[in-house]
N, C-alpha and C positions, 0 to 999 in steps of 0.2 A: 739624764744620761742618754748619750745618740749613740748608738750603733755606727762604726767607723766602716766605710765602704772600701773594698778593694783597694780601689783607686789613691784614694787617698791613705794608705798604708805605708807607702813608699819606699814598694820593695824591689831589691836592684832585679836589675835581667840577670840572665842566665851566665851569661859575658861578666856584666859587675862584679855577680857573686864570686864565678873564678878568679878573679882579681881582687879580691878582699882578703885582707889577714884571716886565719883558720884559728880555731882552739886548735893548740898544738895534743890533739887526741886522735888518735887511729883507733877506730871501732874496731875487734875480731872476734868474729863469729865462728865460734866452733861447732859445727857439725849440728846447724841448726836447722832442722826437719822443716819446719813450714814457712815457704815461700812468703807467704802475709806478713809473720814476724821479718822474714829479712828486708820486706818494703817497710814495715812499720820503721824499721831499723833504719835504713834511706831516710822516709819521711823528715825522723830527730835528727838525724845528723847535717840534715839540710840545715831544720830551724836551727840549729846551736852552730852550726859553722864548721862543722868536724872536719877537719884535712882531708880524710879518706877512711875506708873502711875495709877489710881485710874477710874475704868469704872463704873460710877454710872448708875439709873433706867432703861432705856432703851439702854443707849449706848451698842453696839455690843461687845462680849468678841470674843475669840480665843477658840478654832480655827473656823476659818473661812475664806472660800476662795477670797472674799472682801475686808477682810482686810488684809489678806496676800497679792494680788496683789501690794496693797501700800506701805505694810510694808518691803517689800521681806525678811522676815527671821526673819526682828525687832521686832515682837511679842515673837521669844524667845529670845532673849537676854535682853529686858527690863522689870524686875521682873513687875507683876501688880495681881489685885484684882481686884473683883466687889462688889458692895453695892448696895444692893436694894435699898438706898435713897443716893442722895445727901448730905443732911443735915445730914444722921448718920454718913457719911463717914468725912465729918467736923468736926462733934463731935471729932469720933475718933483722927484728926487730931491736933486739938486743945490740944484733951489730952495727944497726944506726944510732943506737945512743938512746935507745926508749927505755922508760921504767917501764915495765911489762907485772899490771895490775889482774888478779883474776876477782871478778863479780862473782863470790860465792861464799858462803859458810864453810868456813876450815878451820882448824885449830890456829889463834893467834889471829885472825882476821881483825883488821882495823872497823871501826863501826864508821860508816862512810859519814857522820855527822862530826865524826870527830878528825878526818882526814884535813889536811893542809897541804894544796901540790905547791910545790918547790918552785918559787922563781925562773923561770925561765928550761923549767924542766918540758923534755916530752914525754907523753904518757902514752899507753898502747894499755886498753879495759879491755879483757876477755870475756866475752858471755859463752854462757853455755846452752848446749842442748836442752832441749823442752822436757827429758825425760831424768836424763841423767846430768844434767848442770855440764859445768868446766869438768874437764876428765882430767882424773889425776897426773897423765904424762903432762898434760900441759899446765896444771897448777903446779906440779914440780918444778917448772921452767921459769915459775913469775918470781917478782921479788917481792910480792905481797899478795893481799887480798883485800876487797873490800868488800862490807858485806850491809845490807840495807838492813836498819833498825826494824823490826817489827813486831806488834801488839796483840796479832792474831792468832787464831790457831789452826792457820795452815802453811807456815812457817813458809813461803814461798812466795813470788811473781811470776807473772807471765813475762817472760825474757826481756819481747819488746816493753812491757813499762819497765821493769828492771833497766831496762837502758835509758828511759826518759830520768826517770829519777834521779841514774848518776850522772847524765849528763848535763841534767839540768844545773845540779851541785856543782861540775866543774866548771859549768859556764859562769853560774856566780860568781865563783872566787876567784876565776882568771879575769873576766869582764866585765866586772861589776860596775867602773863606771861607763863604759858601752847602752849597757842595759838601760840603768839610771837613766841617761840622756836621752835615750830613746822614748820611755815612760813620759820624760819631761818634756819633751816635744809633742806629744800625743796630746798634754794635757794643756798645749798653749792652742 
């Protein structure tokens, strides 16, 4: 087994990337406290192709040296906005035609292993705050929830992996033969 160098990784420019199909997924961030999480949040949404990401009330924007440490660079290449509410930033989202998903434990919650996104749907994932999760006004606003399986006994993620985990999930089952090829070409 070789260790695959940079180089030979063959990953587009910054340019390319903008010009490559997206997981039709818009990240938003609800009123999420640490700048590090909202680069960690950059970082995934780079690697998985996210359209864009959505920095609601408090959450930290760009630039900024916090969240660049996490991001390294991924805050420009993944187009995003900020909304001074949550909730207007739904609206908006709603009225572009998003299923508007919240990442949290609620009554009725889909267990995201058992989720299926819909052909040619777009999706808009809510995360939440570090303390207090997705806030009610804006789980109010979603048409679901999804919410991560777990075994443990501290019934919780840290946001930023909470968003790797679902995003990984969507990239799966929207990309999967993407992925695949890419694998497969790795191992030629």
């Amino acid at each position: 087994m070789r260790k695959i160098p940079n180089e030979e990784l063959g990953r587009p420019t910054a340019e390319e990337f903008a010009a490559r199909e997206k997981l039709p997924v818009t990240v938003v961030l609800d009123n999420v406290r640490s700048a590090q999480n909202v680069g960690a949040f950059f970082r995934t949404s780079d690697a998985f192709a996210v359209e864009r990401m959505a920095l609601c009330g408090i959450t930290a924007t760009p630039p900024s040296r916090e969240i660049h440490k996490t991001a390294l660079g991924a805050e420009q290449t993944v187009p995003w906005e900020h909304f001074d509410s949550t909730c207007a930033c739904l609206d908006a989202l709603h009225a572009e035609g998003y299923t508007v998903l919240a990442v949290e434990q609620v009554e009725g919650s889909t267990m995201l292993d058992a989720f299926r996104p819909a052909e040619g749907a777009k999706y808009a994932l809510v995360f939440g705050n570090e303390v207090d999760g997705v806030s009610q006004e804006a789980v109010d606003r979603c048409d679901g929830a999804l919410e991560i399986p777990q075994a443990g006994t501290k019934h919780s993620l840290n946001v930023s992996v909470s968003g790797g985990v679902v995003l990984w999930s969507f990239f799966c089952q929207i990309y999967p033969k993407r992925y695949l090829c890419r694998v497969e070409n790795l191992k030629n």
